[in-house]
TINU-623854 format. One record per residue: x, y, z of N, C-alpha, C in turn. Coordinates in steps of 0.05 Angstrom, whole numbers, plus 5000, padded with zeros to 4 digits. Layout:
// residues N
XYZXYZXYZ
...
This chain:
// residues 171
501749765000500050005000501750255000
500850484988502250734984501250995001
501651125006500851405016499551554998
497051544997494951624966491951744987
490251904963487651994978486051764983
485551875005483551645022484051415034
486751405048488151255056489451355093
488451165107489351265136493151185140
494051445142498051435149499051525169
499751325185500951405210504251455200
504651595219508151755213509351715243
511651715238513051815274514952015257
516252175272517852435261518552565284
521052665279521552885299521953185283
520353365301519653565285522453855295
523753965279525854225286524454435278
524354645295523654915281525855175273
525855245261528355455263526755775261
527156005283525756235278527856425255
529756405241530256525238532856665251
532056685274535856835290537256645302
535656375315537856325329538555995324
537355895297539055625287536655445298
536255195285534554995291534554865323
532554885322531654725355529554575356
529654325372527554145380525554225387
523554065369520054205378518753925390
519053805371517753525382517653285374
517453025387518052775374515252635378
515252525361512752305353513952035345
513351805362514851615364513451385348
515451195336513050905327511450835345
511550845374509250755388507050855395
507151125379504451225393504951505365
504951385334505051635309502351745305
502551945285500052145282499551945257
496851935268495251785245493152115229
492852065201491652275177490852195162
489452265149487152185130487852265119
489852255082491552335060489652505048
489752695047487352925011485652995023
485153015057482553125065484453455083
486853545073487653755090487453745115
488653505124489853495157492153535155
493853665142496253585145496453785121
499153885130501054175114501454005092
501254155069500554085037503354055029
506154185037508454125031507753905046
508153805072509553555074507153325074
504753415055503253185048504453095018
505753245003506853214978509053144987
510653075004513152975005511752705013
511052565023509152305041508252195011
507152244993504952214977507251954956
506151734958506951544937508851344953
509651434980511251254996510351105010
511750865015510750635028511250525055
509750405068511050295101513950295104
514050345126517950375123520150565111
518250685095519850905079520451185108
522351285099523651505108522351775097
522851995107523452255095523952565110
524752675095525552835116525253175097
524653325104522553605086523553785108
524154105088524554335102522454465087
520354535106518154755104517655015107
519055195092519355455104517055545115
516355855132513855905143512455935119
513356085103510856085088508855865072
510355705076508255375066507655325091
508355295114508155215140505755375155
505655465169503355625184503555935187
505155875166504256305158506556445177
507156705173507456855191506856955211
508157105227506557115258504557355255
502257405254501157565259500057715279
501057965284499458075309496958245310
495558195284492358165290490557975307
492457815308492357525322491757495356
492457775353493157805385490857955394
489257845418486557965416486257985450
485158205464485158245487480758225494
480758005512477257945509477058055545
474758075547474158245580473757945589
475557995616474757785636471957625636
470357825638467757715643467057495633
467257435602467257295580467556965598
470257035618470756755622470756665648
467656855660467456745679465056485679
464856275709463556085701461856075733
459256105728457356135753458056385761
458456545749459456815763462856795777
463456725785466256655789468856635770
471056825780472556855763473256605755
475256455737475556185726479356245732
480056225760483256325760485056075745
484855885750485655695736485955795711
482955875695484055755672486556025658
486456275674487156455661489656525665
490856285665494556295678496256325652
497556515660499556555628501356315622
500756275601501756095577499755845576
497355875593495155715586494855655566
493455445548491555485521489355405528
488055565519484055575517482655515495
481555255487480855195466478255315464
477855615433475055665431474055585415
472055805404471455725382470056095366
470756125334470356435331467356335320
466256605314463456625306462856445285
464156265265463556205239463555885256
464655835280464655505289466855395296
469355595276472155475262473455425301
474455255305476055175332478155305329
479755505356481855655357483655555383
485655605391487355565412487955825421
487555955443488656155447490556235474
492956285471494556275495494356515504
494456525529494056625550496556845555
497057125545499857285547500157345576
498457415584497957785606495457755613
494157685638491157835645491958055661
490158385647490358565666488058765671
488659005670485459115678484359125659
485459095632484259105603482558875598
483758595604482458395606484958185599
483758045586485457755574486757825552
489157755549490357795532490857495516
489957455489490857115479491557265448
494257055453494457035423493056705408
492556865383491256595369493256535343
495256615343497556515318498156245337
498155995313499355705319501655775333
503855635352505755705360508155615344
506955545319508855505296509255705284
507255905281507256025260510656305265
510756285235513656455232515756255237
515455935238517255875243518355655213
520655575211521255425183521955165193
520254935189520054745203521254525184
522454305206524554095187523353835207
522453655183520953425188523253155185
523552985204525352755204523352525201
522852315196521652175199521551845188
518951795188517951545171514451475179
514151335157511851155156511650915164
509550975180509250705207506650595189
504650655186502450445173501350565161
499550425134497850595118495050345117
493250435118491050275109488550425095
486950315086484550435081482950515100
481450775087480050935113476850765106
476350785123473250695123471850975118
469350845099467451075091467151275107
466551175136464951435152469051695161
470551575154473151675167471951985133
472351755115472552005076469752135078
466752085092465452335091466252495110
467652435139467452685160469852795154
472552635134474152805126477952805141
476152625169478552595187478752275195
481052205211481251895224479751885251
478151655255477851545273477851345295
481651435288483751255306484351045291
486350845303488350785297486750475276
484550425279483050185264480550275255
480550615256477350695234475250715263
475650675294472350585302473350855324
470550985332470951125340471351075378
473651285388474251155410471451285439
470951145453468551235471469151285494
C-alpha cells in the first residue's frame, strides 16, 4: 500500500523549528509507538509535507524543510486579541485556573472554526490571547517515517478525518 487519497497514514517524526535568529531547535517527537495517524487529501496535514509522504510506502523514510510560508504562515499580530474577563467567567466566578499565562484555551470564533488561544497577560484590560499557531513564523524540518497505511473506512472520507488507529470511533 502507498500514501494516496483516502488512505489512513500513521508517521512518527521528529519535528525542528528554526525562527530565523537563532538556528534549529527541537519541537517535538512523535514516536513509532504512539505516530500521528491522517487521513491523505482531506487537509489534515501541511500540503508541503503531504506532497513529500504522497506515493511512499511502510517503512519509507523522509525528511522536508518547510519554510513558514508553506508552514503556518507568519506571525501575525492581528492575532493578538485582548477579550474582557467577564467572557470567562463560570457561575459568576472568576475561572483563576484557567487564566494562567501560557495557558491554552480551546475556543471557538463566530463561523464555528475551533481556535487555541494562549494566554499572554491578564490585566485591567482583560485577557490577553494570542491565536497565531505556535508554529507560525517558524521554518519547520520534518525527520521521519511511515509506520502504517491502510484504508479509511467510509464514515473516516465523509467526515474527512481518522477515527483512530483501526477506523472505530474511541468512547
Amino acid at each position: 500500500m502507498i500514501a494516496t487519497n483516502n488512505m489512513v497514514v500513521a508517521v512518527s517524526y521528529t519535528l525542528m523549528v528554526d525562527d530565523g535568529e537563532t538556528g534549529f531547535r527541537w519541537y517535538e517527537t512523535v514516536t513509532d509507538a504512539d505516530p500521528f495517524y491522517f487521513l491523505f487529501g482531506h487537509h489534515n496535514l501541511l500540503p508541503a509535507l503531504e506532497q513529500v509522504l504522497e506515493g511512499k510506502s511502510v517503512g519509507d523514510t523522509f525528511s522536508v524543510l518547510i519554510g513558514f510560508e508553506e508552514g503556518y504562515g507568519d506571525y501575525d499580530d492581528s492575532k493578538r486579541v485582548i477579550i474582557p474577563k467577564a467572557n470567562f467567567k463560570e457561575d459568576g466566578k472568576k475561572n483563576r485556573d484557567l487564566l494562567r499565562v501560557g495557558n491554552v484555551i480551546p475556543m471557538q470564533d463566530d463561523k464555528g472554526n475551533h481556535l487555541r488561544g494562549e494566554v499572554l497577560k491578564v490585566d485591567y484590560m482583560g485577557v490577553h490571547l494570542d491565536f497565531n499557531s505556535p508554529l507560525a513564523g517558524l521554518d519547520l524540518q520534518f525527520e521521519g517515517k511511515i509506520v502504517s497505511i491502510r484504508e479509511a473506512v467510509p464514515v473516516e472520507i465523509e467526515h474527512g478525518h481518522v477515527h483512530g488507529p483501526d477506523g472505530h470511533h474511541h468512547h
